[in-house]
N, C-alpha and C positions, 0 to 999 in steps of 0.2 A: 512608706509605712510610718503613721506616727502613734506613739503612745502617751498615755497621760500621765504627766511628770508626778512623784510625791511632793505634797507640799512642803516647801521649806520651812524648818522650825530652829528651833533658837538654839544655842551650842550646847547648853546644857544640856539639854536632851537629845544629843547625838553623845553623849559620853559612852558610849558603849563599847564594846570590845576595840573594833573598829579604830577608835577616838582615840583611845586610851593608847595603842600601840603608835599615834603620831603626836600626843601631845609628849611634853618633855615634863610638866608637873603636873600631879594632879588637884582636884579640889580642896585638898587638905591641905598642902603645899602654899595651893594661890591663898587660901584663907591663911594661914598663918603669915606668911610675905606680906599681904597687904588689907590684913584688917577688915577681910570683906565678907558679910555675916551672908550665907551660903545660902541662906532664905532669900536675901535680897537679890534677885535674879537680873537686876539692870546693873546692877556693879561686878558680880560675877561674868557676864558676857560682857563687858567692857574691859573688864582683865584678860577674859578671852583671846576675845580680838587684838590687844593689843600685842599678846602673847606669841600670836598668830604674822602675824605684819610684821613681828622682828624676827621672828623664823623667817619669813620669806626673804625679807632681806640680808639677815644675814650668809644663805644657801647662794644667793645670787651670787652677793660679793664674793664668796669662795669658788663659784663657778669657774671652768676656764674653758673654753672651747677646744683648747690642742688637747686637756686633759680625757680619754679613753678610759672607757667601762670595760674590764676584764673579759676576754673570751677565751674561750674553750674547744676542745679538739668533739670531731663527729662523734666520738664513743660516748662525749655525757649529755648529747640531746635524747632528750624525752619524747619521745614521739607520740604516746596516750597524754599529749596535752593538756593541761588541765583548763576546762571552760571557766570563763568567771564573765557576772554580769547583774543587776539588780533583780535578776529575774529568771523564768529558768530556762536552758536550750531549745526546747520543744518552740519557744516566742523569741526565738533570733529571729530577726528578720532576713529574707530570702530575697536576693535581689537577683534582678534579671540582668546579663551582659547587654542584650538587645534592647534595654528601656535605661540601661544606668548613664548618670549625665551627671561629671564631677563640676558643683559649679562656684563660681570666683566671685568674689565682692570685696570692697573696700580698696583698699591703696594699693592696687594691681593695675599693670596698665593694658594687659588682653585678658578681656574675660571671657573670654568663649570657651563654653563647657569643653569638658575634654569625656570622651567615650572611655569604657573599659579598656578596648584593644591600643589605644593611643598611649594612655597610662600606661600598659603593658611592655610596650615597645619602646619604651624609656629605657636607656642603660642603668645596668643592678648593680647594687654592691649586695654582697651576703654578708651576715655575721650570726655566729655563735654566740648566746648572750643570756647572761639570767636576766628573768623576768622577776621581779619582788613586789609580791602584793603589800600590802599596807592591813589585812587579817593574819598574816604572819606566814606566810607559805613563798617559796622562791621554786624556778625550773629553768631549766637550761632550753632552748630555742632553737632551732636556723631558722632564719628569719631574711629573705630575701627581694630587694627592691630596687626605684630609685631614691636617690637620696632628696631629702624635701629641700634641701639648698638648693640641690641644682635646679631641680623643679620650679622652687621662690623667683629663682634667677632666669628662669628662660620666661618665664609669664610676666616679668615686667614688674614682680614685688617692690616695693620700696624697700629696702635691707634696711632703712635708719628708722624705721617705723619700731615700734616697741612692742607686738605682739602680731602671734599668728590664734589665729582663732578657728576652731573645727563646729559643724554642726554634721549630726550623725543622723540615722534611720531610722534609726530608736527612739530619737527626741534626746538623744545626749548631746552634751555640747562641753566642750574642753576650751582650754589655748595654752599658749608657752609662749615666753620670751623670744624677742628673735634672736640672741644668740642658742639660745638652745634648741631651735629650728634648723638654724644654720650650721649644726653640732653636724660632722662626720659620720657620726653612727644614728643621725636622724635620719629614716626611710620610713616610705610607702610601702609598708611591706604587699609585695602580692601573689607572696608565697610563702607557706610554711614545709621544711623540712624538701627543699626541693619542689615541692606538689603547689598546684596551683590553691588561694591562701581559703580555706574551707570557709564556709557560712555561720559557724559558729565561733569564728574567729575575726570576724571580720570583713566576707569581701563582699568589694574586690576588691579592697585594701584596707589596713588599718595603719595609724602612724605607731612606729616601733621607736621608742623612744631609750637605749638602754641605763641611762644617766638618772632616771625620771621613776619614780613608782608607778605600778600599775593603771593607778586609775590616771595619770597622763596621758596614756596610749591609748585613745578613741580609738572606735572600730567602726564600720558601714560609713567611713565620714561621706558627706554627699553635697558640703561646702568650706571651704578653706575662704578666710576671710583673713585679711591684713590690717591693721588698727592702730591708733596711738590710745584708743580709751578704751577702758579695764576691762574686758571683757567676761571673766569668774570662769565659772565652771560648773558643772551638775552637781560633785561632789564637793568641791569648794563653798557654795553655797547650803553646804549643810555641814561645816564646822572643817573640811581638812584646807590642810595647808596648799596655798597658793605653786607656792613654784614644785615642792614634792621630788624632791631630789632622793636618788636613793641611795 
């Protein structure tokens, strides 16, 4: 199932709620810093972006892999989940177990799809985890899989490669870093709260990221790609920050 993406537009006009809660200054800020007349829309998105790029690297460099996202005991999952998506639940996409085929490309060395049940029957880690969107709202999880390192690792990934890349059923597309791929508390989740992981979440899996905001953690993914070149993102390409650390 594919849909037809919104077209990308310029940063300025993703300033919206949205924006505003990941950028770190606003237009009034960037104009008086650097002179830049808020009409002139070619120097305003160039401050943008540059605004943007030092966020990301700065997030990186403070990354650490051994460093773990806060978890929490069974009494503060949420179990009425809260759905979140560009669109509304009723147009989640519904995948079949019997027709789904997780497929591989770029610097992997076995690509042969992997089925629902084979995904399934990978060793799980669980974790208890907020989830934090980037509209301002946070929930507590279980959230149960295999981990996407071990995963990276049995299919032959390159680990020195600089990114893992998702394409979804949606027509969403994400990536991360590979250390943040290779982060401990990074899984396939393919289940929620114990139960196998619902349709409006996700399956038969979505990467759970808990290091990462929300819109990190694709859902319905239906190819995992490995790469040395930039890959972006759905949302990334309409003004949010690259790495999205939370």
């Amino acid at each position: 199932m594919t849909r037809r993406l919104l077209e990308p537009t310029p940063l300025v006009g993703q300033l919206e709620r949205r924006l505003f809660l990941r950028q770190t200054l606003s237009l009034g800020a960037l104009t008086l810093m650097t002179g830049c007349d808020i009409s002139d829309q070619d120097s305003v998105q160039k401050v943008l972006h540059a605004m943007s790029w030092w966020n990301d690297r700065a997030q990186a460099f403070l990354f650490r892999r051994e460093a773990l996202a806060p978890t929490y005991p069974e009494s503060d999952v949420v179990h009425d989940f809260r759905y979140n998506a560009f669109y509304p639940v009723t147009d989640a996409p519904q995948l079949s177990a019997a027709d789904y085929r997780l497929h591989l490309s770029g610097l992997i060395a076995d690509k042969r799809a992997w089925t629902v049940e084979q995904i399934s029957a990978l060793p799980q880690d669980s974790q208890i985890t907020r989830h934090v969107c980037v509209e301002g709202w946070s929930m507590i999880g279980k959230w149960s899989g295999p981990r996407l390192g071990d995963f990276l690792r049995r299919i032959g990934a390159d680990l020195t490669a600089k990114y893992v890349g998702f394409q979804c059923a949606d027509g969403y597309t994400g990536s991360l870093d590979m250390a943040s791929a290779l982060h401990l508390q990074t899984i396939m989740a393919v289940k929620f709260a114990d139960d196998p992981l619902p349709a409006k979440f996700g399956y038969p899996f979505k990467i759970r990221v808990p290091t990462k905001l929300g819109y990190k953690n694709p859902k319905w993914v239906t190819t995992i790609f490995v790469t040395n070149r930039f890959p972006g993102g759905f949302w990334e390409e309409r003004g949010y920050n690259w790495f999205g650390g939370s």
